[in-house]
C-alpha positions as CSV (number, residue, x, y, z in Angstrom):
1,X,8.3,23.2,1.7
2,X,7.9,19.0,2.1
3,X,6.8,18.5,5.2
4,X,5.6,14.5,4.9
5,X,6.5,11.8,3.3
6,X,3.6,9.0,2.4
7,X,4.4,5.9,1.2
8,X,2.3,2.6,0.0
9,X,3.0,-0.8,1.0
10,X,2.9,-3.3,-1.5
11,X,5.0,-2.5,-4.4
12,X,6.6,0.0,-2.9
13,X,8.0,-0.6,0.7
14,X,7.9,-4.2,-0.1
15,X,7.6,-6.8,-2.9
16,X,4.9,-8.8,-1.9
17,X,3.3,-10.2,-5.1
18,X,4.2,-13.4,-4.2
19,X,2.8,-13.3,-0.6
20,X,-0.7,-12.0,-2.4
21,X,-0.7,-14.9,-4.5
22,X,-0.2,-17.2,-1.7
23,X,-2.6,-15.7,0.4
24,X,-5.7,-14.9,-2.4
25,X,-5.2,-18.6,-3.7
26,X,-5.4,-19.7,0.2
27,X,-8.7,-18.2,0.2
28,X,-9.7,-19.7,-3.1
29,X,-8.8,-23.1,-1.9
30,X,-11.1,-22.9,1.3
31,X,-14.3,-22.7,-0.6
32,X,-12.8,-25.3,-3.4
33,X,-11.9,-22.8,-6.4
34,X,-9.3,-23.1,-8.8
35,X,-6.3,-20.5,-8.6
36,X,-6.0,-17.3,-9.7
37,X,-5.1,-16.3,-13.4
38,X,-2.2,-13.5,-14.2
39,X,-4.7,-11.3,-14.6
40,X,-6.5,-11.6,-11.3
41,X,-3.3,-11.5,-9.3
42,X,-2.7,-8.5,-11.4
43,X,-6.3,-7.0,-10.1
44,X,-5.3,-8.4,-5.9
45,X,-2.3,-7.0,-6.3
46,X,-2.9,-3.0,-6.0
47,X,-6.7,-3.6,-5.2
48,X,-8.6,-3.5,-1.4
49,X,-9.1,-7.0,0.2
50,X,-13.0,-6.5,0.3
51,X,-12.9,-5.6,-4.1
52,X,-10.2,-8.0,-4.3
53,X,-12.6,-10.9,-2.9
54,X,-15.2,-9.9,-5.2
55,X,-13.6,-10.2,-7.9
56,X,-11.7,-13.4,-7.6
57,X,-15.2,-14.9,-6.8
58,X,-17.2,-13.5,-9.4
59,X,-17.4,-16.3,-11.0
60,X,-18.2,-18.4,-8.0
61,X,-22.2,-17.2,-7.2
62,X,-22.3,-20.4,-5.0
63,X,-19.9,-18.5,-2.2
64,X,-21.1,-15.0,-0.6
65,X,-18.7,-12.7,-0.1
66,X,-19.8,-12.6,3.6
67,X,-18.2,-15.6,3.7
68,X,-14.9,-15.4,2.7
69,X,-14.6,-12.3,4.7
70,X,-14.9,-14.2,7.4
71,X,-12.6,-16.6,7.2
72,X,-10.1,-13.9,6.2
73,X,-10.6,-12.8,9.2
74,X,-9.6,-16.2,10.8
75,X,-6.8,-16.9,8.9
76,X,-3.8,-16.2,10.6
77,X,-1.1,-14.5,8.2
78,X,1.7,-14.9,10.1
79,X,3.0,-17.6,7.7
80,X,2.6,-15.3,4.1
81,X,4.0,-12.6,6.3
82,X,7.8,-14.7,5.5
83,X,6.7,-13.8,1.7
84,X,7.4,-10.4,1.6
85,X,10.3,-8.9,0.2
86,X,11.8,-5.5,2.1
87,X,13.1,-3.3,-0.8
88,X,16.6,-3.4,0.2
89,X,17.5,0.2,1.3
90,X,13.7,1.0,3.0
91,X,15.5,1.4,6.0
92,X,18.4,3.3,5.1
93,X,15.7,6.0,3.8
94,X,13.4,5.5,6.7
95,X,16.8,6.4,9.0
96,X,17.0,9.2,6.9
97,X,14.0,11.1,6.6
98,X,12.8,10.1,9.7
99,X,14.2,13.7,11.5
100,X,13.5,15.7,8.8
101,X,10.1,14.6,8.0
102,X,6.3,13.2,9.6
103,X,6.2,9.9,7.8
104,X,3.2,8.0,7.2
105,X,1.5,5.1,5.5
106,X,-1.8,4.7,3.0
107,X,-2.2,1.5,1.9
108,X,-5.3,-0.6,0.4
109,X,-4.3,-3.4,3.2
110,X,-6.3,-3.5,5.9
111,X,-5.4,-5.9,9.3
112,X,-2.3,-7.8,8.0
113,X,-0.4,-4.1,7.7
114,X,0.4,-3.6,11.1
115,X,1.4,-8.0,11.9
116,X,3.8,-6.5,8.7
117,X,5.2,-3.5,10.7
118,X,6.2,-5.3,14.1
119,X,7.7,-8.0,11.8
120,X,10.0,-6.1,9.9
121,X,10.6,-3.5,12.9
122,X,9.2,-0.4,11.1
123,X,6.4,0.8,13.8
124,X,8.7,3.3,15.3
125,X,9.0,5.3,12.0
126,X,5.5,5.9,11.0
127,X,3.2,8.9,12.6
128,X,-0.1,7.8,11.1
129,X,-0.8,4.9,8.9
130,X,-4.1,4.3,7.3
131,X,-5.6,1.5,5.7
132,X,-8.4,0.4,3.6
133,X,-10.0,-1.0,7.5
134,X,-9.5,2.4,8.9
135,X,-10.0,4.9,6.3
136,X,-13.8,6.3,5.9
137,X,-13.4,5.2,2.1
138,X,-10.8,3.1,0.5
139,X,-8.0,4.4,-2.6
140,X,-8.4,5.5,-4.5
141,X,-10.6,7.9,-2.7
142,X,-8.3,10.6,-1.1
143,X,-9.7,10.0,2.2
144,X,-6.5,8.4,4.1
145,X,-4.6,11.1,2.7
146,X,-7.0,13.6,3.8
147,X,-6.5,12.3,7.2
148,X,-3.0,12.6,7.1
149,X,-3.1,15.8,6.3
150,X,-5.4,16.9,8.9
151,X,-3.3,14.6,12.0
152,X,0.3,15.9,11.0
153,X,-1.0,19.6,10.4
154,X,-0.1,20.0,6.6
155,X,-1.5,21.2,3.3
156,X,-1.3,18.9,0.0
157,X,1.2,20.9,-1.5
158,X,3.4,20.2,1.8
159,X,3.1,16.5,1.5
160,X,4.3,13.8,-1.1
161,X,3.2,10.1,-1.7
162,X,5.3,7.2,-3.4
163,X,3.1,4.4,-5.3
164,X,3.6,2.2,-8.1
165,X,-0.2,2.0,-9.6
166,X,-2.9,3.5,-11.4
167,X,-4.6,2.9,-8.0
168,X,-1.9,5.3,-6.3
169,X,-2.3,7.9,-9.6
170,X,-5.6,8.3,-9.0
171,X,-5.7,8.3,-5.0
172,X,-3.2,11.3,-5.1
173,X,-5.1,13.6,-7.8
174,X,-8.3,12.6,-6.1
175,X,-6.7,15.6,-4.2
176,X,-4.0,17.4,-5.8
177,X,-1.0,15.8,-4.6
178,X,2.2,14.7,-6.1
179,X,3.0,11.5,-6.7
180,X,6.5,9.3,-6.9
181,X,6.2,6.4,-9.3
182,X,8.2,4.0,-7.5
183,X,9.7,1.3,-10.3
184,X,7.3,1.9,-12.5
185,X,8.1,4.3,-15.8
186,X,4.8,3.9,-17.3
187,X,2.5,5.5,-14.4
188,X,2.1,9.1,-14.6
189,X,3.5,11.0,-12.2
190,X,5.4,13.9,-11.3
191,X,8.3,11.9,-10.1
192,X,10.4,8.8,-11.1
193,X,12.7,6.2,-9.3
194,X,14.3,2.9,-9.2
195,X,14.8,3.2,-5.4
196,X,14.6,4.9,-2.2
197,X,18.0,6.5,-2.6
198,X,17.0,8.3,-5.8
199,X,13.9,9.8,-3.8
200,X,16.3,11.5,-1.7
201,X,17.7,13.6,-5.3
202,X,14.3,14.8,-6.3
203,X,13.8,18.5,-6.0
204,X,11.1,18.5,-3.2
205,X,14.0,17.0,-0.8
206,X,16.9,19.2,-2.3
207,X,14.6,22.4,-1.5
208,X,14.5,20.8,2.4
């Protein structure tokens, strides 16, 4: 029986694509770099901030990594915060689920995910969220799931995760559990949907 509900952020929860853009170009412009391509912004999009970094500098041997990071970490983001897109019925579902089901979060953000939370005043529905600051090893390593698991008392087959990348395919069979494809038809995945009101249809909520 489905006992939790795990969702990602980005892509999922909320279209944020934009506010990556914004935010990775930000950090490009600091140190003096040109923007990102399509590609790279493809790469930021469903990758950790610390891979993410390396890779949009690659090219750049003149600025350490170490550097960046830190001013990352002075950069306020309250301003690409405005950005982000809520999908439009995340809080319907949210309202939903909520007394039915432990809801959590694993996401490859790591401090800007809880500034997102207060924001869009979602705090109050999550039981555990991890991140790629918090988590022992990043997705798609199963570890945040792992920890879910373990905190709200569950077994894999008693949980379910909604993503919308490779990065999420390979996070879930890293251990065993199913996976959603949120808007995306071309990831694998036990499940499909266009929106949160569909997820409510699949079989794993009917048998609940």
């Amino acid at each position: 029986m489905l006992k939790v509900i795990i969702l990602d952020c980005d892509g999922v929860m909320f279209d944020s694509k934009f506010a990556n853009q914004e935010y990775y170009n930000q950090l490009l412009s600091h140190f003096h770099k040109p923007v990102m391509s399509a590609d790279e912004l493809e790469f930021v999009h469903i990758h950790n901030v610390f891979d993410s970094i390396r890779h949009i500098f690659r090219h750049h041997p003149d600025i350490q990594p170490a550097a960046v990071n830190d001013y990352r970490l002075s950069l306020d983001y309250t301003p690409f915060l405005h950005h982000m897109r809520m999908e439009a019925d995340l809080k319907t579902f949210l309202d939903i689920t909520r007394p039915r089901y432990k809801l959590a979060i694993s996401t490859n953000r790591t401090n800007t995910m809880l500034p997102i939370l207060r924001l869009f005043q979602l705090e109050s529905y999550f039981d555990k969220v991890m991140t790629a600051e918090n988590a022992r090893r990043p997705k798609p390593a199963p570890d945040a799931l792992l920890e879910i698991l373990a905190y709200c008392q569950c077994q894999v087959a008693e949980a379910i995760y909604i993503g919308d990348s490779i990065i999420d395919r390979e996070h879930t069979a890293n251990c065993g559990m199913r996976l959603i494809a949120f808007k995306n038809p071309a990831l694998p995945a036990e499940y499909q949907v266009g929106s949160f009101m569909e997820v409510l249809a699949l079989p794993p909520f009917l048998d609940t």
